[in-house]
Kinemage of the C-alpha trace (Angstrom):
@kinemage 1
@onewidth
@group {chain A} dominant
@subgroup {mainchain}
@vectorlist {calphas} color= white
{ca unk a 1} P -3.187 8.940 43.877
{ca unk a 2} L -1.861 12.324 44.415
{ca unk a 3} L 0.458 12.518 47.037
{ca unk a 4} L -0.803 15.182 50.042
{ca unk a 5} L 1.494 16.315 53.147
{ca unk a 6} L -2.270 17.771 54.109
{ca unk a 7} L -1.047 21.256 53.986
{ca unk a 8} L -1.675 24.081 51.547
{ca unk a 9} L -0.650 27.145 50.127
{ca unk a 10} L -3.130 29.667 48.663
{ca unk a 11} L -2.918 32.199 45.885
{ca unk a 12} L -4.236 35.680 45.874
{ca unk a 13} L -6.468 33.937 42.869
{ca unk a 14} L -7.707 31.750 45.632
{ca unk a 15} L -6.463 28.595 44.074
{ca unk a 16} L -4.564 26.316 46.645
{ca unk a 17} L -1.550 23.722 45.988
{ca unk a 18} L 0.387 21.475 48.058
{ca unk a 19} L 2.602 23.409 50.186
{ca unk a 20} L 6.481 24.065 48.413
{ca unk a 21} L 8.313 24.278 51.497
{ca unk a 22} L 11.123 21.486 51.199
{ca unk a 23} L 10.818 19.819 47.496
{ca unk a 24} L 13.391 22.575 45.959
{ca unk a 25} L 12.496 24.907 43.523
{ca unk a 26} L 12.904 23.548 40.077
{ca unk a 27} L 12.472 26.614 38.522
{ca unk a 28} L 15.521 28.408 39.906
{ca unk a 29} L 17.302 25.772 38.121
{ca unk a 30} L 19.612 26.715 35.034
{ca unk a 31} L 17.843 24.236 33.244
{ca unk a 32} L 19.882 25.712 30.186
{ca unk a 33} L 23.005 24.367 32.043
{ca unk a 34} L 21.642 20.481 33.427
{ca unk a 35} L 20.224 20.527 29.786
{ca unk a 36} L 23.720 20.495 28.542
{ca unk a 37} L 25.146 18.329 31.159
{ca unk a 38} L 22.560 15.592 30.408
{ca unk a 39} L 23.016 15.879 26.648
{ca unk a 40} L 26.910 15.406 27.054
{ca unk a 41} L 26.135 12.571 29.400
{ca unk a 42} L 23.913 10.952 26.400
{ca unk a 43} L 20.224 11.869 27.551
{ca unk a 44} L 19.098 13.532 24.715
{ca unk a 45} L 15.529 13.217 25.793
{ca unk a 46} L 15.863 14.571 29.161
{ca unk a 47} L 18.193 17.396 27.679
{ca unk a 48} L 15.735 18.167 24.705
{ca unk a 49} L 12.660 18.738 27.146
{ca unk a 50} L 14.545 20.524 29.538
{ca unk a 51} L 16.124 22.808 27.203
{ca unk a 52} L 12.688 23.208 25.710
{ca unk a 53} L 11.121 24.363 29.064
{ca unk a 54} L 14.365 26.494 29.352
{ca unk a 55} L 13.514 28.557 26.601
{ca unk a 56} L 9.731 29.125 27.347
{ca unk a 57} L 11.722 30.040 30.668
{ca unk a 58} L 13.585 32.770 28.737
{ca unk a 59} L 10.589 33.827 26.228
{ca unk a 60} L 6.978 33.111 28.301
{ca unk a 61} L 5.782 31.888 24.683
{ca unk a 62} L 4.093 28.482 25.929
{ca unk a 63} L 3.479 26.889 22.711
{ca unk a 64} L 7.157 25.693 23.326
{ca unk a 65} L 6.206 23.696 26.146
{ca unk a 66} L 3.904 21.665 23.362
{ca unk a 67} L 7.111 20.453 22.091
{ca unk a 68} L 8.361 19.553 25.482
{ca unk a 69} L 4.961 17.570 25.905
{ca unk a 70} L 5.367 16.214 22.278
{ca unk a 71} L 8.799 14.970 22.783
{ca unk a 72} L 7.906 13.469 26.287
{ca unk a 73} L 5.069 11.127 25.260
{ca unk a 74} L 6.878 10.223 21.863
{ca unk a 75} L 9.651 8.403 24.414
{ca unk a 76} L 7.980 7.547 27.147
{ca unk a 77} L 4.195 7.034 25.970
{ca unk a 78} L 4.784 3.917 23.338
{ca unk a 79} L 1.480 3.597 22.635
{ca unk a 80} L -1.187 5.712 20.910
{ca unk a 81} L -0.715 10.022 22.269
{ca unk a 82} L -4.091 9.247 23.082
{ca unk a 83} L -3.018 7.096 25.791
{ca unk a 84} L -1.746 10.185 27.713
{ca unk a 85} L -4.183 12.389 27.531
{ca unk a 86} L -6.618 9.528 29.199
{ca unk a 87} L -4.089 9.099 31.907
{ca unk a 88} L -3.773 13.688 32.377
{ca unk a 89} L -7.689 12.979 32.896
{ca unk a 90} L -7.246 10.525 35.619
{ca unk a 91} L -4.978 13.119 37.196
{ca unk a 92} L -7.859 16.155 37.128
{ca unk a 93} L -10.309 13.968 38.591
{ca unk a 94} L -7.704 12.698 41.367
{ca unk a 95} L -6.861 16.829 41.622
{ca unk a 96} L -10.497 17.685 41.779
{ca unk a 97} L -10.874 15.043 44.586
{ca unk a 98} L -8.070 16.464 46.418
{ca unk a 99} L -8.928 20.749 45.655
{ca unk a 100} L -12.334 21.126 43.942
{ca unk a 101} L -12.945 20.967 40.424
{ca unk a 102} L -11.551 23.719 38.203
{ca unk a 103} L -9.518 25.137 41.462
{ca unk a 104} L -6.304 25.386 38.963
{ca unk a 105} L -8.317 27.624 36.985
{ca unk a 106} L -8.491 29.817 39.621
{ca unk a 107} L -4.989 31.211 38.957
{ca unk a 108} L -1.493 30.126 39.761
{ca unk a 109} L 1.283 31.657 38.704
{ca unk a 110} L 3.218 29.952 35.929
{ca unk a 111} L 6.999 29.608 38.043
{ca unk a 112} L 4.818 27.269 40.262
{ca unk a 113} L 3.912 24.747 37.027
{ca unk a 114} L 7.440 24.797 36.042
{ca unk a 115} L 8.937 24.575 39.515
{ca unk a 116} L 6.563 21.401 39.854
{ca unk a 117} L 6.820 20.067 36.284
{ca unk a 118} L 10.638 19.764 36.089
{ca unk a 119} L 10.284 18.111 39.797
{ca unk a 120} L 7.998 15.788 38.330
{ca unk a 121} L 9.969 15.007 35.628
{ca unk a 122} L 13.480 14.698 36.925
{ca unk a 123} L 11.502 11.637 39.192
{ca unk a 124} L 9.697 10.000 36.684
{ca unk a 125} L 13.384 9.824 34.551
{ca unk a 126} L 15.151 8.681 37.585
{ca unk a 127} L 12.311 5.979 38.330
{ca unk a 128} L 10.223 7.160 41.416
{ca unk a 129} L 7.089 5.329 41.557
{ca unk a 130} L 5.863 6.913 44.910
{ca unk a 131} L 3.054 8.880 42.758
{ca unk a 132} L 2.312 9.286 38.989
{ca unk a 133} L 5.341 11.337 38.303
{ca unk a 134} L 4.546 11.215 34.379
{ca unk a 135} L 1.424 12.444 35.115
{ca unk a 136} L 1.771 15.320 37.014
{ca unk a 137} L 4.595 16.197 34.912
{ca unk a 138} L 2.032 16.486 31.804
{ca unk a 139} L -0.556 18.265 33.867
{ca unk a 140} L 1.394 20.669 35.198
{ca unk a 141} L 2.590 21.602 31.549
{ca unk a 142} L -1.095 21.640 30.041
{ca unk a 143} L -1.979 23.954 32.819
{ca unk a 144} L 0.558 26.202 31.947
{ca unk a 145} L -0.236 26.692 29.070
{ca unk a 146} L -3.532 27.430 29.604
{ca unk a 147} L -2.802 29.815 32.139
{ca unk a 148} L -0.593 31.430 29.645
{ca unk a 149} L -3.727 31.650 27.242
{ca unk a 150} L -6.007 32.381 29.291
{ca unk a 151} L -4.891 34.696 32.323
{ca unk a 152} L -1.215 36.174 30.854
{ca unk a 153} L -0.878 38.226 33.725
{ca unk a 154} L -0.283 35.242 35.665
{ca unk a 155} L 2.724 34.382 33.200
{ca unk a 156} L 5.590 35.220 35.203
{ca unk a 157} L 7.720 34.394 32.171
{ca unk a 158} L 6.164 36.944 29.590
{ca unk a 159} L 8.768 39.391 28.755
{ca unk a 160} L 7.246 42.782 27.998
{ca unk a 161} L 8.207 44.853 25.403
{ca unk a 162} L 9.992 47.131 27.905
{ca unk a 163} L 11.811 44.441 28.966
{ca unk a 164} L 12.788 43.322 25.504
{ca unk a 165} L 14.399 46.754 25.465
């Protein structure tokens, strides 16, 4: 189940999320940075991902993030990819119980996926089994990408070509 402190925030999009008060911010991390301190430490997996969601970070092109998914289940998910893609589902209809179907859809601004998928990720690594950390971790990262595909505006990680400049 999804875990709920019964308290949201809502977007202008009028999608609502758990509140963010309290859990950190994940995506103020230098990811580039922990990336490299995992890697020396010997947790290439954990640096890999987190260096790929790092450079979407830098670049707002989310087709990186399907490596960061790739690499994920390919370690964690021994069985058939498949496999986690049946398990995402479980975790839209346990977040359609919790806000409405489709209510992601709605809009949320990519730094909140990211902020929440790292979170999500760092736990499942480190072995917290207080919710399906593996889960949210994917679903967060699907959903960016869609947003990215399918309401860029929303993409706070887009550079423009003015700010290329």
């Amino acid at each position: 189940m999804i875990v709920d402190s019964g308290e949201r925030r809502e977007f202008s999009t009028g999608a609502v999320r758990d509140i963010q008060e309290g859990k950190g911010r994940c995506d103020l991390l230098p990811l580039d940075v922990v990336a490299s301190i995992y890697e020396i430490n010997g947790n290439d997996e954990i640096a890999d991902v987190l260096d790929l969601i790092h450079e979407y970070c830098k670049n707002g092109d989310s087709k990186i993030l399907c490596s960061a998914i790739r690499i994920f289940i390919d370690e964690n998910i021994k069985k058939h990819p498949s496999t986690a893609f049946l398990e995402l589902s479980r975790h839209f209809e346990e977040g359609a119980l919790k806000y409405g179907e489709y209510n992601w859809q709605k809009g949320i601004p990519t730094h909140c996926y990211i902020d929440s998928a790292v979170r999500h990720y760092l736990k499942y690594k480190r072995g917290d089994d207080d919710e399906r950390h593996d889960r949210a971790f994917l679903w967060n990262l699907v959903c960016c990408i869609w947003t990215c595909e399918h309401m860029p505006e929303l993409n706070d990680y887009k550079k423009t070509s003015e700010q290329l400049e």
